[in-house]
C-alpha positions in Angstrom: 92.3 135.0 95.2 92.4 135.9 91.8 96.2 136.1 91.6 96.9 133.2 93.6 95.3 131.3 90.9 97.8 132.8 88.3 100.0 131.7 89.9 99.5 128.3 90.5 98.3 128.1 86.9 101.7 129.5 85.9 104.0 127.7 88.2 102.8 124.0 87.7 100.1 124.3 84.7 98.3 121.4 86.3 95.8 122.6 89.1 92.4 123.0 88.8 90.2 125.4 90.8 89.0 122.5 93.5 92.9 122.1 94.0 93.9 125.7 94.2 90.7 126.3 96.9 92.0 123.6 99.2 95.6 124.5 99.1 94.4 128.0 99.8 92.4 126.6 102.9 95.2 124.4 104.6 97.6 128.0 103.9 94.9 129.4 106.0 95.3 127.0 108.5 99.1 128.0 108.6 100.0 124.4 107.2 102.2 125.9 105.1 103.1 129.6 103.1 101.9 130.0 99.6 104.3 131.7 98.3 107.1 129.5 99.7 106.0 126.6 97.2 108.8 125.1 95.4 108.1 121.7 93.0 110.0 118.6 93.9 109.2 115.8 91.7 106.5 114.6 89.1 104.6 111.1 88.9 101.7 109.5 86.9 99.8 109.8 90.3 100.5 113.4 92.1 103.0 116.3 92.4 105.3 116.7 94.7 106.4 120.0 96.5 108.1 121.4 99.4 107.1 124.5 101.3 108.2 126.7 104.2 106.1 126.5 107.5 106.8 129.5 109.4 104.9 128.9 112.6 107.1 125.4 113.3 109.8 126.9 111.0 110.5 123.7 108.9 109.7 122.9 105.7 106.9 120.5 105.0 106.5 117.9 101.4 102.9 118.2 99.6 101.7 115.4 97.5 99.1 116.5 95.3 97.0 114.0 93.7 95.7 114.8 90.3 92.1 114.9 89.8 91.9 114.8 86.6 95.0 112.7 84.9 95.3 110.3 87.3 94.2 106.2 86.5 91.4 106.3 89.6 90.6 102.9 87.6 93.6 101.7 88.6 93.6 103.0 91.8 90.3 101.6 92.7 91.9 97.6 91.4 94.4 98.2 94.7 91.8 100.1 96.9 88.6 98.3 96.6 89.7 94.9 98.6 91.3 96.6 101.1 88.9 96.5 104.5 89.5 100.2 105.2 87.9 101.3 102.2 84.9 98.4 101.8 82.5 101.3 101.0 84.2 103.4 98.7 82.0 104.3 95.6 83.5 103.8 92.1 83.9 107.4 91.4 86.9 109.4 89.8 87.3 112.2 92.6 85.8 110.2 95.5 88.7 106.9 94.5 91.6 110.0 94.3 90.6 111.5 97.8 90.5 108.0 99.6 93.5 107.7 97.9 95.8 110.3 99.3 93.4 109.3 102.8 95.0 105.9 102.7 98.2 106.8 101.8 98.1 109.3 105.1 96.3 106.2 107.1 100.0 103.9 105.6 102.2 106.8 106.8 101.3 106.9 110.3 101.3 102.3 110.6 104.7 103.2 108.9 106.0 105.2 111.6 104.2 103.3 114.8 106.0 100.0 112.9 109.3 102.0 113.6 110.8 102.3 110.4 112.1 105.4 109.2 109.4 107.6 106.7 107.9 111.2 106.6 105.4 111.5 109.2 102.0 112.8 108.7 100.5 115.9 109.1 96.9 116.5 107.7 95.3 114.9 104.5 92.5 117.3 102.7 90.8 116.0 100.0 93.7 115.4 97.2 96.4 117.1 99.1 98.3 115.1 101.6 100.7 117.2 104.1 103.8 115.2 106.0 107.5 115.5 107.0 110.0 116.3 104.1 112.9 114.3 104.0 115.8 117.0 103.2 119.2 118.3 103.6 120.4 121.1 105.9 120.4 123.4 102.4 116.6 122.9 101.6 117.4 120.1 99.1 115.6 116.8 99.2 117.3 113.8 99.6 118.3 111.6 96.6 116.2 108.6 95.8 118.2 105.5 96.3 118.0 104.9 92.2 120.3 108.1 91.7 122.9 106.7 94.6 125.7 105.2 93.7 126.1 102.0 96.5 129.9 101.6 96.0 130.4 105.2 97.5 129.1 103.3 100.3 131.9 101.6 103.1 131.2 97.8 103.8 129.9 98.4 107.1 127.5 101.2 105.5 126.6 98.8 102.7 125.7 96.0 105.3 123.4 98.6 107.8 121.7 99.8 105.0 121.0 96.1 103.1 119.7 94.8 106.3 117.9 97.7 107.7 116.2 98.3 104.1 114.7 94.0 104.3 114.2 94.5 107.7 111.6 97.6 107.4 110.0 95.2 104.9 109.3 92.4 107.6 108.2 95.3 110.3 105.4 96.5 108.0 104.4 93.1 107.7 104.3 92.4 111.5 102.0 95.6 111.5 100.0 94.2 108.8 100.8 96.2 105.9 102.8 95.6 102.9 104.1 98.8 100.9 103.0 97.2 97.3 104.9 99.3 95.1 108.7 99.3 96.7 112.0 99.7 94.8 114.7 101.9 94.1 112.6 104.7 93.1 110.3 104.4 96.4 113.4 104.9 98.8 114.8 108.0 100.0 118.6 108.1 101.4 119.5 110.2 104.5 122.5 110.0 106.9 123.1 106.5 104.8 120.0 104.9 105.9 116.6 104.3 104.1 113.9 106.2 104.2 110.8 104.8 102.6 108.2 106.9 100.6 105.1 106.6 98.9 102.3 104.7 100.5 99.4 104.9 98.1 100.3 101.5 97.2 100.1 99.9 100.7 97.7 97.6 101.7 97.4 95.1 104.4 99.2 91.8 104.5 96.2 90.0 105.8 94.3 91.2 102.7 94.4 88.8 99.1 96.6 90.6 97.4 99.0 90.8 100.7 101.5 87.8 100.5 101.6 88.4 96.7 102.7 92.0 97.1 104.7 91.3 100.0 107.3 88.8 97.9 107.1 91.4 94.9 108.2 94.3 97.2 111.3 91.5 98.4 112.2 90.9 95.0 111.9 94.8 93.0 114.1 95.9 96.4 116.5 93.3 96.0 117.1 94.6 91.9 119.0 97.8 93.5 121.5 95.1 95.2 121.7 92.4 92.7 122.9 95.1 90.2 125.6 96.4 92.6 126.4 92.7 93.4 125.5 92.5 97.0 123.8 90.0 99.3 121.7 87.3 98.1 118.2 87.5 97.5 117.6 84.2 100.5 119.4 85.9 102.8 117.3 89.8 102.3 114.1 87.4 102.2 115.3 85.7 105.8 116.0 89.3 106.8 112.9 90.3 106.5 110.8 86.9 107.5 112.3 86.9 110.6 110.6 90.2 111.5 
């Protein structure tokens, strides 16, 4: 157990023993190989990696939350109104582990709402397990910021516009509104969109949901406004019409 600590310590540098001890646990559980862990991406919230399961024989995404960075005050401002989550105690590790819960609760609306996003697997504590979004070499896909829409043919460019506004309006009829979606949130594979990180969702029918729901319209439409394309009326009638 020892070594596996090492290592963790010396790959990343950023997980504690809590961490470490339930990573070990969903290895156990053959949710993934240990020493197949390979890092992805970082964020003010979590780290992301990628890892081999051998007994499905595809490779899996991790999201691990930090315990002991991470703004749970912030966190808790977007949490504490939504219904799910009436009870939740104003704690640092108990906010961070309803967290990655809710973020695994947003995935699986996400997918019954039919647009296209990792599907879940198993959340444990502050380590949420789904689908990763790859290439046939192992590579992750490139976030929609880092793609270049004129490499894009006009027929590809119109799919993708309408199919990105239209996700938009079918979390919406499902009552849940991504709250944090742009450029950065959106994955791109076989030229369609694949939307990522859920933390930030909460339901429409909640406060905060209209609000959110118009600010997710607008920070998507930025990516397409700066490659001159569409008009924001026309994404917003896209997605309404949901």
């Amino acid at each position: 157990m020892r070594s596996s600590k090492e290592r963790f310590k010396t790959l990343h540098g950023i997980f504690d023993a809590f961490t470490i001890k339930t990573l070990q646990s969903l290895s156990s559980k053959q949710m993934f190989e240990l020493d197949t862990l390979s890092p992805i991406s970082e964020g003010k919230e979590a780290y992301v990696l990628s890892a081999l399961r051998e007994i499905r024989e595809e490779r899996v995404a991790l999201k691990v939350y930090f315990l002991q960075t991470a703004d749970f005050n912030k966190m808790y401002y977007y949490i504490k109104d939504d219904p799910r989550f009436a009870s939740l105690i104003k704690k640092r590790r108990k906010v961070i582990m309803a967290w990655a819960s809710r973020e695994h609760k947003n995935l699986h609306i996400a997918r019954e709402a039919g647009i296209l996003s990792p599907t879940p697997y198993i959340v444990k504590n502050n380590v949420l397990i789904m689908q990763f979004i790859g290439k046939e070499d192992g590579k992750p896909c490139p976030l929609l910021t880092n793609v270049s829409f004129s490499d894009f043919n006009e027929k590809e460019k119109e799919n993708f516009f309408r199919e990105c506004f239209r996700s938009i309006g079918k979390l919406r009829k499902h009552d849940l509104v991504h709250g944090d979606l742009s450029s950065f949130n959106v994955l791109v594979k076989d030229d369609a969109p694949v939307f990522i990180d859920f933390s930030h969702a909460t339901p429409y029918s909640c406060h905060m949901g209209k609000q959110l729901y118009e600010r997710d319209l607008k920070n998507m439409f930025q990516y397409f406004n700066k490659h001159r394309y569409g008009s924001f009326e026309e994404a917003k009638k896209i997605a309404d019409k949901e």
